[in-house]
C-alpha positions in Angstrom: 33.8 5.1 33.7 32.0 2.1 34.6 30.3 -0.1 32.3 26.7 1.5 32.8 28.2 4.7 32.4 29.8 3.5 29.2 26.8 2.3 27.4 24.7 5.3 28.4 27.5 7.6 26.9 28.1 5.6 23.2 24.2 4.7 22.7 24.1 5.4 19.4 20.0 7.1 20.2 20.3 10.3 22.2 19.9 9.8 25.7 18.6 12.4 28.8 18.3 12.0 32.0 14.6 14.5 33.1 13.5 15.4 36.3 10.0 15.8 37.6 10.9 20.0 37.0 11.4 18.9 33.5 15.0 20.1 33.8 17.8 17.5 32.3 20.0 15.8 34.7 21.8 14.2 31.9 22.7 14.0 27.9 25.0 11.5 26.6 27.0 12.9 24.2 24.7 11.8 21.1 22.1 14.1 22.3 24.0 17.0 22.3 25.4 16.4 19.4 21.9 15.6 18.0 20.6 19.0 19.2 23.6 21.1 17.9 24.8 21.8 22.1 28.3 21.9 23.4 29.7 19.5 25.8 27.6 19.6 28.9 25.7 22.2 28.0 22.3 20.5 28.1 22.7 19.6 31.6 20.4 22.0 34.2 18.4 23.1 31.0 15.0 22.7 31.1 13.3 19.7 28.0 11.2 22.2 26.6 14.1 23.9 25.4 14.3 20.8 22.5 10.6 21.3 21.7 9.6 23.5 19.3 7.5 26.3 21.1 4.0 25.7 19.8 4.4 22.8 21.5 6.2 23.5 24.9 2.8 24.2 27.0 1.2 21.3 25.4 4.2 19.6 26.7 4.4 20.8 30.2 1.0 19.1 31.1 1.9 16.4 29.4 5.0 15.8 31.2 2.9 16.1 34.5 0.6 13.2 34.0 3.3 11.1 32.5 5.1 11.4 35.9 1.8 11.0 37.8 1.7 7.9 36.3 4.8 6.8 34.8 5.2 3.8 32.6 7.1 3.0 29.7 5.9 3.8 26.2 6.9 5.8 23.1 5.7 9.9 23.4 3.3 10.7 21.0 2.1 6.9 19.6 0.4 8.0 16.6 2.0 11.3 16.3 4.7 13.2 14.3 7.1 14.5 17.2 9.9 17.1 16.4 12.9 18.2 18.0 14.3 21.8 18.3 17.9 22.1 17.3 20.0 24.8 19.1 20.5 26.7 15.5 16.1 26.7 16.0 15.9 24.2 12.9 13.7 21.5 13.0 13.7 17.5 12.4 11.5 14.6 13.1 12.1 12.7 16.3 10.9 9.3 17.8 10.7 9.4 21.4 10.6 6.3 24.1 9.8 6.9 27.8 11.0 5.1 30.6 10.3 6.1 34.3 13.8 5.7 37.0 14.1 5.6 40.6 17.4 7.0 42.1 18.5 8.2 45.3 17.7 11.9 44.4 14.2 10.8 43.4 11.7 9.7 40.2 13.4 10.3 36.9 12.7 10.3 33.4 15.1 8.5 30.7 14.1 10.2 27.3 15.5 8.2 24.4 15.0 9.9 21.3 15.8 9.1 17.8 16.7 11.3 14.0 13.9 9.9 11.7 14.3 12.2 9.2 15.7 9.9 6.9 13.3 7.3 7.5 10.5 10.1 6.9 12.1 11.1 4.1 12.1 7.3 2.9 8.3 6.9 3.9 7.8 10.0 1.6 9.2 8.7 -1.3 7.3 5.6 -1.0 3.8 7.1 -0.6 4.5 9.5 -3.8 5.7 6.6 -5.8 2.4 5.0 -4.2 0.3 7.6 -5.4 1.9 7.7 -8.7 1.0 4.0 -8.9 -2.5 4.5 -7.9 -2.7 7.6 -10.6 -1.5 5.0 -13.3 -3.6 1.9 -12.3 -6.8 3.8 -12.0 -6.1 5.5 -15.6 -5.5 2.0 -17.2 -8.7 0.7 -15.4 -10.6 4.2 -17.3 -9.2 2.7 -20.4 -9.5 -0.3 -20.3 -12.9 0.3 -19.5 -13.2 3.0 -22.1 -11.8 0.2 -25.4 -14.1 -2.4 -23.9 -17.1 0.7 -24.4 -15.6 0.8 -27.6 -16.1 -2.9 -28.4 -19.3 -2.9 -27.2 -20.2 -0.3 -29.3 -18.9 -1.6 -32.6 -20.6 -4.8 -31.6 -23.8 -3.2 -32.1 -22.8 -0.2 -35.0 -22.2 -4.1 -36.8 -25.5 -5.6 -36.2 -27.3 -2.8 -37.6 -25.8 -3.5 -40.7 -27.3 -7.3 -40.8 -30.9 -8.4 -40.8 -30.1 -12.2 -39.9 -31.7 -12.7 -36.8 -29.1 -15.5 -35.6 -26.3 -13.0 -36.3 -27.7 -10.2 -34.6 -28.2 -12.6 -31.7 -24.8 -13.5 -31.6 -23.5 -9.9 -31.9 -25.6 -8.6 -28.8 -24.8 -11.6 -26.8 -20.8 -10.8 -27.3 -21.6 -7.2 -26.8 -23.5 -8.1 -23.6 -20.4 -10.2 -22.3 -17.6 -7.4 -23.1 -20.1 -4.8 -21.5 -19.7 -7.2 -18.1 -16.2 -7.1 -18.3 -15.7 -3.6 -18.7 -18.1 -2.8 -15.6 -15.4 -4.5 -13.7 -13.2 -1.6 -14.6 -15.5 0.8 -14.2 -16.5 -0.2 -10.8 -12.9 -0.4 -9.6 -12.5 2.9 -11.0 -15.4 4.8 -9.4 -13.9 2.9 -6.2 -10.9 3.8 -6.1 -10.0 0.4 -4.7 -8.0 -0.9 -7.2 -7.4 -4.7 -6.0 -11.3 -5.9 -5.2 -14.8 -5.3 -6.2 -17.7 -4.6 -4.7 -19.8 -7.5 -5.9 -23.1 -6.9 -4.6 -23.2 -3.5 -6.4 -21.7 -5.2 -9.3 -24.0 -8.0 -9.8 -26.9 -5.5 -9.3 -25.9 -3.2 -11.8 -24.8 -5.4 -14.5 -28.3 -7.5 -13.9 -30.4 -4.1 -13.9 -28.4 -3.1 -17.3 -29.1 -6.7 -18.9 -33.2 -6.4 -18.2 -33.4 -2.8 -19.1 -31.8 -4.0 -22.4 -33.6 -6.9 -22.9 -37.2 -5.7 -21.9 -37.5 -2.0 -22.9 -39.9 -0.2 -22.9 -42.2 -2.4 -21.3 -40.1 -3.3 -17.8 -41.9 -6.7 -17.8 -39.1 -8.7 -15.8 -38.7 -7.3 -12.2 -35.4 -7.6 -10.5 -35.0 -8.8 -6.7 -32.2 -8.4 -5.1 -31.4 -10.1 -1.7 -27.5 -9.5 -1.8 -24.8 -9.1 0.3 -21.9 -6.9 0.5 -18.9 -9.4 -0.8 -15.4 -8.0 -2.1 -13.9 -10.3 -5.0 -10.8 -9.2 -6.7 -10.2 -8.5 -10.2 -9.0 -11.8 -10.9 -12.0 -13.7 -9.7 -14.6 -10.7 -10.4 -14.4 -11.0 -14.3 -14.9 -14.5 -14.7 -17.8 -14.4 -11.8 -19.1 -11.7 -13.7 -19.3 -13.2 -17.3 -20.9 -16.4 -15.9 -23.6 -13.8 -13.9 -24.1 -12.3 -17.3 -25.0 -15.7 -19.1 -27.3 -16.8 -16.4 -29.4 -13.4 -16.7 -29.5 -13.3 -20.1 -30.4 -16.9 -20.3 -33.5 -16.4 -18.0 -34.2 -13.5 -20.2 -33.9 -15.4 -23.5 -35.7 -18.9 -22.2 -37.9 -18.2 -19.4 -41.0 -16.0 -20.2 -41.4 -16.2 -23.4 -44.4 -14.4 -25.8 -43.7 -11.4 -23.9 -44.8 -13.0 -20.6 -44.2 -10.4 -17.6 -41.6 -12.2 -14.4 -39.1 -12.0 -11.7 -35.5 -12.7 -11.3 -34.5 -13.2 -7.8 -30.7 -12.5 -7.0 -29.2 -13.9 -4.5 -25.0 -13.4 -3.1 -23.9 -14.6 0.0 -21.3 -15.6 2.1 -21.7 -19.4 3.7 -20.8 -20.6 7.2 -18.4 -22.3 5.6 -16.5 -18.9 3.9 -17.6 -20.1 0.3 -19.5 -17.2 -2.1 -22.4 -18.2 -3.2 -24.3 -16.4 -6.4 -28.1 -17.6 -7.4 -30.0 -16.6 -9.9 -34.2 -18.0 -9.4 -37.0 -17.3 -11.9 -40.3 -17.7 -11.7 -40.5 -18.7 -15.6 -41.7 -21.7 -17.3 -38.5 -23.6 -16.0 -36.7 -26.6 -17.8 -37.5 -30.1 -18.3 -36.2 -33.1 -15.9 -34.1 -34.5 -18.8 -32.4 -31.1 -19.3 -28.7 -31.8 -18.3 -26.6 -28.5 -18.4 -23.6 -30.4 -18.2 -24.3 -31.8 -21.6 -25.8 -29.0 -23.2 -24.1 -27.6 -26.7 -25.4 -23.9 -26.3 -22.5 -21.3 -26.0 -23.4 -19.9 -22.9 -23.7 -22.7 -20.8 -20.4 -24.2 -21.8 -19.0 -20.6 -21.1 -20.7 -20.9 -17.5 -18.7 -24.5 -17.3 -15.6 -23.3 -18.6 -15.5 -20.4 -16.2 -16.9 -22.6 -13.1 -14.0 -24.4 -13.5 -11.3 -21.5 -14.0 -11.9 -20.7 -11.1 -12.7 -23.9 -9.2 -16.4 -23.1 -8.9 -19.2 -25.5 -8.2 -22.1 -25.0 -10.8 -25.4 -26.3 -10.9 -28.7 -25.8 -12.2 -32.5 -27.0 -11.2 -36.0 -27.0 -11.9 -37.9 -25.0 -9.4 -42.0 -24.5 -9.1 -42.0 -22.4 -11.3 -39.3 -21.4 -13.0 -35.2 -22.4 -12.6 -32.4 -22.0 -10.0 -28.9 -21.4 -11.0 -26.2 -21.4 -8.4 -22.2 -20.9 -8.4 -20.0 -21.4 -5.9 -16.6 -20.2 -5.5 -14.6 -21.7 -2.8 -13.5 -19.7 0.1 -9.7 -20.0 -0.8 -11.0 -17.9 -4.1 -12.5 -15.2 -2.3 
């Protein structure tokens, strides 16, 4: 036995040798052990004999093109391929196809390969991935469903009050936990538990925040010019608190007695890869001494606080009318 002949025989894949008639020339003694055959018994049978029967005519034609034009590839890319066993049992094969010229003509070498371990493995892992997915997206329900919760007792506790400053302070704290537990809610509805849709997000939660804060009259008119941006869960809460104070505050401060308004929303994605999120009203705007940076209000130091959690660059400006307030989140964060 020479050394080609050795290496062909102890291959550790199976190994046949197929004419253009489709019958085998040669197995090495892997295959046939592979396909539950004797000895030299696969030689002069024809391939189809390894292939389960619903798919030996398929196979036929198949086998005709391939040898019209011949290259080598794996059979099947993107398929699940079985093999027949002489017993008629079943198992998953890959299959790699390599055209041969000898002296008696054009052959076929057929190297084929047991996955059913590895397609047992790959089963395992996508149940235990599905079992994952099951769990996340119930803690994300949850979650979402305690933060309800907290929003809920939030208000219950400013009916019981009649101090203005107090109530304030209790809607504004149920206003931030309702922003957080949108996040969950929109991953959950998703289904894609690593990122948020932020356009949708930022739409919602502005939509929710006017609804609540001008009932019944709809006075302040939302318009939205945003983008479809995914931000993951890390990056969506905090971008999503600091959305929720910028609304509110052009709520709270810019058309006051009642006056009617717009609030412009803007999200983007810059040459540059940054996110960019802008909030314009068409209110009575701020002052030219105003310096946000210095200012004691809650909100805005939340907004600062945040900004800089998550390396964002904030800033804030008198417009004619009304203010312009801008983050942006680096392209690193996104």
């Amino acid at each position: 036995m020479d050394i080609y002949e050795g290496i062909f025989e102890c291959a550790p894949d199976a190994m046949l040798v197929v004419g253009g008639d489709g019958i085998i020339a040669k197995a090495n003694q892997t295959a046939e052990r592979m396909f539950g055959y004797e000895r030299g018994a696969l030689a002069g049978a024809s391939v189809e004999s390894l292939i389960p029967r619903r798919f030996t005519s398929r196979h036929v034609q198949h086998r005709s093109e391939y040898f019209s034009e011949p290259r080598t590839r794996p059979m099947g890319e993107g398929l699940d391929l079985f093999g027949l066993r002489n017993d008629g049992t079943e198992f998953p094969v890959d299959i790699m196809l390599s055209p041969m010229k000898t002296e008696s003509g054009p052959v076929i070498l057929c190297v084929a390969r047991d996955c059913t371990d590895r397609k047992r493995a790959e089963s395992l892992i996508l149940e235990s991935l599905r079992e994952k997915e099951v769990l996340i997206k119930e803690i994300h329900h949850r979650v979402k469903n305690n933060l309800a919760v907290m929003s809920s007792l939030f208000y219950l506790q400013s009916t019981y009050t009649h101090d203005e400053p107090t109530i304030e302070i209790l809607r504004e704290s149920q206003d931030r936990v309702r922003s957080m537990a949108l996040v969950h809610e929109s991953l959950y509805q998703s289904g894609n538990f690593s990122a948020v849709n932020f356009a949708d997000y930022a739409v919602n939660l502005s939509e929710q925040l006017i609804g609540a804060y001008t009932m019944p009259t709809g006075r302040i008119k939302l318009i939205s010019n945003v983008e479809s941006v995914q931000l993951n869960m890390e990056l969506a809460v905090p971008c999503g608190l600091i959305l929720n104070e910028i609304v509110t505050n052009a709520l709270k401060h810019a058309f006051p007695h009642g006056y009617p308004g717009e609030i412009q929303l803007n999200l983007r994605t810059l040459d540059t890869g940054d996110i960019e999120l802008c909030v314009i009203d068409n209110g009575v705007g701020i002052t030219d001494m105003f310096d946000p940076d210095a200012s004691p209000t809650l909100g805005l130091r939340l907004i600062r606080l945040l900004a800089r959690q998550i390396d964002g660059d904030f800033r804030m400006s008198a417009r004619l009318p009304g203010t312009e307030v801008c983050l942006k989140v680096p392209a690193l964060h996104g």
